[in-house]
C-alpha positions in Angstrom: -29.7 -11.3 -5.5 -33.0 -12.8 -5.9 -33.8 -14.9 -3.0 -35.4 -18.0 -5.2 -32.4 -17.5 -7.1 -29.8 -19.2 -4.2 -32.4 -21.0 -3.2 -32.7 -23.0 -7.0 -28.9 -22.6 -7.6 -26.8 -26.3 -7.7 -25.4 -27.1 -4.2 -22.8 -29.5 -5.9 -22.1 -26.6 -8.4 -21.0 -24.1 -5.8 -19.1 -26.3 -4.2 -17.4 -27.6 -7.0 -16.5 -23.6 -8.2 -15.2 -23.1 -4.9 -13.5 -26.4 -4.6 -15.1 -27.2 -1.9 -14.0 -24.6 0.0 -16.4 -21.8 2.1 -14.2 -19.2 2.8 -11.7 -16.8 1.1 -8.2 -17.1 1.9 -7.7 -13.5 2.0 -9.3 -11.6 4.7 -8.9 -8.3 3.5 -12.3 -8.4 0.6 -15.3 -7.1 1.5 -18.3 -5.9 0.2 -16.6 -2.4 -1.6 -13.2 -3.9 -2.2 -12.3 -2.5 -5.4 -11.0 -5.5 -7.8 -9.3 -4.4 -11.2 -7.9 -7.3 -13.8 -3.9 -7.7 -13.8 -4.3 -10.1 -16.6 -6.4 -11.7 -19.5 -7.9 -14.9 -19.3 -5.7 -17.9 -20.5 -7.8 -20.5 -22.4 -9.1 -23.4 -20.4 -9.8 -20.6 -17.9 -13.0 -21.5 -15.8 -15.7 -19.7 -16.5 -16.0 -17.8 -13.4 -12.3 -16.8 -13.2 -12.4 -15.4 -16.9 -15.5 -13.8 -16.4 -13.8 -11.7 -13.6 -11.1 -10.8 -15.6 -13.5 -9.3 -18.5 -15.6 -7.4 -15.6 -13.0 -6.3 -14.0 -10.9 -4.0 -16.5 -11.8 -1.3 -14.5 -12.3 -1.1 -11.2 -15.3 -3.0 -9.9 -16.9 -3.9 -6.4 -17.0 -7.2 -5.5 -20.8 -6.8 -4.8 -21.0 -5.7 -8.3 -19.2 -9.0 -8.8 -21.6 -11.1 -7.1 -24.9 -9.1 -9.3 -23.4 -9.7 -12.7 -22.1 -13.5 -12.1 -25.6 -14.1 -10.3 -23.2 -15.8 -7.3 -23.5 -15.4 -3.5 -20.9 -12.4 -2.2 -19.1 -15.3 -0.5 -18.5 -17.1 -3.6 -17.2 -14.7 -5.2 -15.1 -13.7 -2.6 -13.3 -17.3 -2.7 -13.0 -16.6 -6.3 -11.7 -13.2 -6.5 -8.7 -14.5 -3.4 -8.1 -17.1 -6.0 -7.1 -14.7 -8.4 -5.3 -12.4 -5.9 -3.3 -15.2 -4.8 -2.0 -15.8 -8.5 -1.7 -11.3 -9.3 -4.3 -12.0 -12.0 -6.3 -9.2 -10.2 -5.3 -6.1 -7.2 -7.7 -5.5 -4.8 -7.8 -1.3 -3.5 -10.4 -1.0 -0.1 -11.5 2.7 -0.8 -11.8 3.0 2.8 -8.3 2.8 3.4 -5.2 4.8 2.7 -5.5 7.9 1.0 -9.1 8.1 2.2 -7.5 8.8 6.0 -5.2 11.7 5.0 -8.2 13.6 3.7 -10.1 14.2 6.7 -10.1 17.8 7.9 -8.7 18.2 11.8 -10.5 18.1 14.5 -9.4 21.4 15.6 -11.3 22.6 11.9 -14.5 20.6 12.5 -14.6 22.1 16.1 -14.4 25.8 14.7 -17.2 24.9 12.4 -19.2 23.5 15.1 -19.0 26.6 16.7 -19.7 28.8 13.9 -23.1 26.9 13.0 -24.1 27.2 17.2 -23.4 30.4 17.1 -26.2 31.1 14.0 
């Protein structure tokens, strides 16, 4: 994001999306959470929540999040919890999980290791 861009957005705007809150009840988002949409947005929806739901049918960063909404990462962090605490959206961290099981053995790596020494 542009800096002149947070520096000209609304104070009193933020903190009315937020609700005056500056942190995001769920710990677990950050900057490559995965967010996908559970849900379509009911009418009377705010703005920000239903444009989350249309980004979001398929998976999407929350920094991605933060670049199309033009809103500061922690923003829409509070946002996204929001959702998460009400299943509108899951959140998958690609670092976790699966991501683990994949790794070859150390034993492996260490035969490789020696094979490109021995070169």
């Amino acid at each position: 994001m542009i800096r002149e861009a947070v520096d000209s957005e609304d104070p009193d705007r933020l903190y009315t999306v937020t609700r005056g809150r500056s942190r995001a009840d769920s710990a677990a988002l950050d900057l490559v959470t995965l967010v996908v949409s559970e849900a379509e947005a009911k009418p009377g929806t705010q703005s920000e929540y239903a444009k989350i739901l249309r980004i979001c049918r398929y998976p999407t960063a929350v920094v991605e999040l933060s670049a199309e909404l033009g809103l500061p990462v922690s923003i829409v962090k509070i946002l996204v919890s929001d959702l998460l605490a009400t299943k509108q959206v899951s959140v998958r961290n690609p670092s976790s999980g699966r991501a683990g099981a994949q790794r070859p053995d150390a034993a492996f790596l260490k035969k490789v290791l020696v094979g490109l020494h021995n070169l």
